[in-house]
C-alpha positions as CSV (number, residue, x, y, z in Angstrom):
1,X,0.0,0.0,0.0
2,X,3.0,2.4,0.9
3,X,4.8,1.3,-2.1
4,X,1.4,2.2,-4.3
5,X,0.8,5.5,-2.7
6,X,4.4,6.7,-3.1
7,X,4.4,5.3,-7.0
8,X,1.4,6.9,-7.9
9,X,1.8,10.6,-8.0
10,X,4.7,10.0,-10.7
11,X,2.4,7.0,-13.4
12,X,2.2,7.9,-16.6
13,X,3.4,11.0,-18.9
14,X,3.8,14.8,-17.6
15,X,3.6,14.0,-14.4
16,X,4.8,16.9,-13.1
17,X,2.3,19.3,-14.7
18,X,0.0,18.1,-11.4
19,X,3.5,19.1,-9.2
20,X,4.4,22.2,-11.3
21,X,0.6,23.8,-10.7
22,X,0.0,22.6,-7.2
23,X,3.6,23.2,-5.9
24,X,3.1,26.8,-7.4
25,X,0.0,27.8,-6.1
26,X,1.4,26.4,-2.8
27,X,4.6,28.7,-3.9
28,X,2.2,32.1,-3.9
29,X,2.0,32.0,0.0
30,X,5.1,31.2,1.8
31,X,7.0,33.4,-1.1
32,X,6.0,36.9,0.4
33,X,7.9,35.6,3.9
34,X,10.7,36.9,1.9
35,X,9.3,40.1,0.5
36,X,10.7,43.2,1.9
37,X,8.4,44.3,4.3
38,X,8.5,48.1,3.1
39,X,5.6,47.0,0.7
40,X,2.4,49.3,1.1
41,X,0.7,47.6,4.6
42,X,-2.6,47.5,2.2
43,X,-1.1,45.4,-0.3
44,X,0.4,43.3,1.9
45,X,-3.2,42.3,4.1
46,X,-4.4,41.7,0.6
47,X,-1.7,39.7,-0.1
48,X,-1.9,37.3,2.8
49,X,-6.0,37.4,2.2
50,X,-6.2,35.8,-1.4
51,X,-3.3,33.8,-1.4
52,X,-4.4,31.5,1.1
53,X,-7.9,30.8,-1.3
54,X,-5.9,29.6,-3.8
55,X,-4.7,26.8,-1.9
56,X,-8.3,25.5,-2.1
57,X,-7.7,24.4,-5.7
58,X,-5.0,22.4,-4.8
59,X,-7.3,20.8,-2.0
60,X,-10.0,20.5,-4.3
61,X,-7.3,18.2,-6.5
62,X,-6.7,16.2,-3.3
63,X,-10.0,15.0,-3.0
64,X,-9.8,14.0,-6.7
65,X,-6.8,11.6,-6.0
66,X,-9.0,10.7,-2.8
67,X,-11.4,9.5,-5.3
68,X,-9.3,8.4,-7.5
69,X,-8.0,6.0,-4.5
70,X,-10.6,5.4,-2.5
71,X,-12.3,4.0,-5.7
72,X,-9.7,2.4,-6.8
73,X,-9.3,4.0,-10.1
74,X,-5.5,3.5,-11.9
75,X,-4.9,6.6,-13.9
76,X,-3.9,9.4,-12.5
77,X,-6.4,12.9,-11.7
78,X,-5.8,15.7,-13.6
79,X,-5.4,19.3,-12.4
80,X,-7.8,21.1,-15.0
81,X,-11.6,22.4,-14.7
82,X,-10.6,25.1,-12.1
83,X,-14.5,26.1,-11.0
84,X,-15.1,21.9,-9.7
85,X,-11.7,22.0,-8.1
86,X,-12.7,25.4,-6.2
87,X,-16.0,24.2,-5.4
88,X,-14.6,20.6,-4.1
89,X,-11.9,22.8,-2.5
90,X,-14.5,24.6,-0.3
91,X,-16.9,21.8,0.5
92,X,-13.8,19.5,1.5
93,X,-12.7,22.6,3.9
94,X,-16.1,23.0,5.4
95,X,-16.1,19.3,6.3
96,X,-12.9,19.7,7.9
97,X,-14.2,22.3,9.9
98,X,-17.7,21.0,10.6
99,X,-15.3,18.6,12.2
100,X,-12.6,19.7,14.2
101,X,-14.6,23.3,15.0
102,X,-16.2,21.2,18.6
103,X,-13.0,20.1,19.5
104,X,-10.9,22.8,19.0
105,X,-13.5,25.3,20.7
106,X,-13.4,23.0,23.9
107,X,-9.6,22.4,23.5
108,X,-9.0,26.5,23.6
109,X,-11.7,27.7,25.8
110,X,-10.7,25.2,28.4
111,X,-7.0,26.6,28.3
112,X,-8.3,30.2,27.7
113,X,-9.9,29.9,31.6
114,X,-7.7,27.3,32.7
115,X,-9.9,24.5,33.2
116,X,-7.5,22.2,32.3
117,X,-9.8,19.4,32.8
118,X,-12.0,20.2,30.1
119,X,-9.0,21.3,27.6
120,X,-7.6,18.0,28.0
121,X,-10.8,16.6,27.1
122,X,-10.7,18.9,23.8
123,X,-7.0,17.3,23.0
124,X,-8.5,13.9,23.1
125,X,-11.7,14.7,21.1
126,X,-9.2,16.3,18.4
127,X,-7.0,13.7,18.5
128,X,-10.3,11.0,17.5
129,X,-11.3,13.3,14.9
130,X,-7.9,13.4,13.2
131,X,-8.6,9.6,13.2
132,X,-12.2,10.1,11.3
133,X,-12.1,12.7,9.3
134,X,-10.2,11.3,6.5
135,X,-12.9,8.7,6.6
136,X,-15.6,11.5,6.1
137,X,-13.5,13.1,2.9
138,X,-12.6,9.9,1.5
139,X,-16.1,9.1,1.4
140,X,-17.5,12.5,0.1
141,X,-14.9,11.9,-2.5
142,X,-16.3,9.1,-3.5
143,X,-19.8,9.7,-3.0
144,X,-19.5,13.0,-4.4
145,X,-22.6,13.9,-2.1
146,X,-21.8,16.7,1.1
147,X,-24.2,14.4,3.0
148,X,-21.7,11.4,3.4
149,X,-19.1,13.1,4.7
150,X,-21.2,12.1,7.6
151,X,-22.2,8.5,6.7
152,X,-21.2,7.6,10.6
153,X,-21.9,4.0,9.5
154,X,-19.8,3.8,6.8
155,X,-17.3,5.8,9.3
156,X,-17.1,3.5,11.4
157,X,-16.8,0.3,9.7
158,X,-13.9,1.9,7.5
159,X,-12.3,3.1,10.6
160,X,-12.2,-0.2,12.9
161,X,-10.4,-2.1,9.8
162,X,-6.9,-3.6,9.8
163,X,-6.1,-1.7,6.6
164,X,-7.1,1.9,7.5
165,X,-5.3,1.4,10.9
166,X,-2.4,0.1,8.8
167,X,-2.6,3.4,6.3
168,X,-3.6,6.2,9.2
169,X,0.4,4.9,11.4
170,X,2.3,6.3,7.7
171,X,-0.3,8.8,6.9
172,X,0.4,10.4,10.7
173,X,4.0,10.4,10.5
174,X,3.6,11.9,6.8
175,X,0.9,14.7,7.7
176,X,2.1,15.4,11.6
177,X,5.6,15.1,11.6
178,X,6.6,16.2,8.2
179,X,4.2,17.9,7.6
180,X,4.7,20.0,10.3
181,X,8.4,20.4,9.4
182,X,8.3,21.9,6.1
183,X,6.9,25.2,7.5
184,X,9.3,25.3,10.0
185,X,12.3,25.7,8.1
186,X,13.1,29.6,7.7
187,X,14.3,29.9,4.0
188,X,15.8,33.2,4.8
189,X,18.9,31.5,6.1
190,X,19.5,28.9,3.4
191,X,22.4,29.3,0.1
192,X,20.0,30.1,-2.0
193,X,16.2,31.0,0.0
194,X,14.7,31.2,-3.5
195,X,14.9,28.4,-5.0
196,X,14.9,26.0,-1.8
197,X,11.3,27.6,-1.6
198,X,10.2,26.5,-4.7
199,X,11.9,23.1,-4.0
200,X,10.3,22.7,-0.6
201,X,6.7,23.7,-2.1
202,X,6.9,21.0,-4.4
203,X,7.7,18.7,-2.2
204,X,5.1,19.4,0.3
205,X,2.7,19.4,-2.7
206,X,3.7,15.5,-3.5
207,X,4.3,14.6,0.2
208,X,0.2,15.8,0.9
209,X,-0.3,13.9,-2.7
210,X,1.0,10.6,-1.2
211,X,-0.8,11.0,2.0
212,X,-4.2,11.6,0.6
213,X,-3.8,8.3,-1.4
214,X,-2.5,6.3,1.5
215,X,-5.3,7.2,3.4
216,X,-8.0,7.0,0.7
217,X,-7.0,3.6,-0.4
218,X,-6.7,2.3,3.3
219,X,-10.3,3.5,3.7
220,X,-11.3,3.4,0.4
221,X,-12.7,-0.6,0.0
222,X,-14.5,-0.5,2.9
223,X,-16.2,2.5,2.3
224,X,-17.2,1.4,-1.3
225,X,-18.9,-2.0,0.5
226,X,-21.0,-0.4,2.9
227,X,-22.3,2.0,-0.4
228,X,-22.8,-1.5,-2.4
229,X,-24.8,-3.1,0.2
């Protein structure tokens, strides 16, 4: 399954058109770190307002390779029709936050007045729905209905499986670890800032690409027999 996941981004011909475009839009963001910051203070709000909504096209293309795996389909998604990638984009987003938004809220207002109690209780609910939520987008993805993104049946059976637990132990280390990383580094201080930050937005572009299949196709078959029966 790791083997597959890593392989697939890179089947077939032009296969970094889908890196090119998605490591450039995730480019436009993290390049103005390095602007100066005499720029007009207008510009620059405007700036970090609109670049950050043109990551959702690139999460829009990461619920077509969950698709893509968690249907088991072999060729490769394409990053073209830009209005269904932004639409995806925003519907995957509002899951996600139709998800987390309980957790986090108990999580922060238990530390905010120190009822530690009930923050600790927020880490743990966080914690489970870092566990589900892939379930929910995978299934959206392949559903392609908003509603099953909270088909709790279907959640559930996907989620007590051998194989999604098997995908979700790579997909953490790959999402929460180095994912975490990436951002981390300060460009500013490498040989050459510019180019490392095109290198390292490409890369975090393909590592999220691997990911999204890993955990598609671990929850992907059980998903697709709870919809068939």
């Amino acid at each position: 399954m790791i083997r597959e996941a890593v392989s697939y981004p890179f089947k077939g011909d032009e296969w970094y058109v889908e890196g090119l475009i998605g490591g450039g839009l995730l480019l436009l963001y993290p390049i103005f770190i390095i602007i100066d910051l005499t720029i007009d203070p207008r510009s620059y709000s405007i700036i970090y307002l609109t670049t950050p909504a043109l990551t959702i096209f690139v999460t829009g293309f990461y619920l077509r390779v969950a698709r893509a795996a968690g249907a088991d389909i072999d060729s490769r998604p394409k990053f073209n029709n830009g209005k269904e990638l932004f639409i995806d984009g925003v519907k995957t987003l509002l899951i996600g936050v139709i998800f987390f938004l309980p957790s986090v809220s108990i999580w922060l207002g238990g530390a905010y007045f120190r009822i530690y109690v009930i923050s600790g209780f927020g880490i743990l609910l966080f914690l489970i729905t870092s566990y589900v939520a892939p379930i929910a987008l995978t299934n959206f993805a392949i559903e392609d209905q908003f509603s099953s993104g909270f088909d709790f049946k279907a959640i559930k059976n996907a989620g007590i499986s051998k194989r999604y637990v098997k995908a979700f132990i790579p997909y953490s280390i790959l999402v929460y670890t180095l994912g975490r990383f990436f951002p981390l580094i300060d460009v500013r201080l490498l040989i050459d800032p510019q180019l490392m930050l095109v290198v390292l937005a490409i890369i975090n572009f393909y590592m999220y690409y691997i990911a999204t299949y890993l955990i598609a196709s671990g929850c992907g078959p059980q998903l697709t027999a709870v919809a068939d029966s």
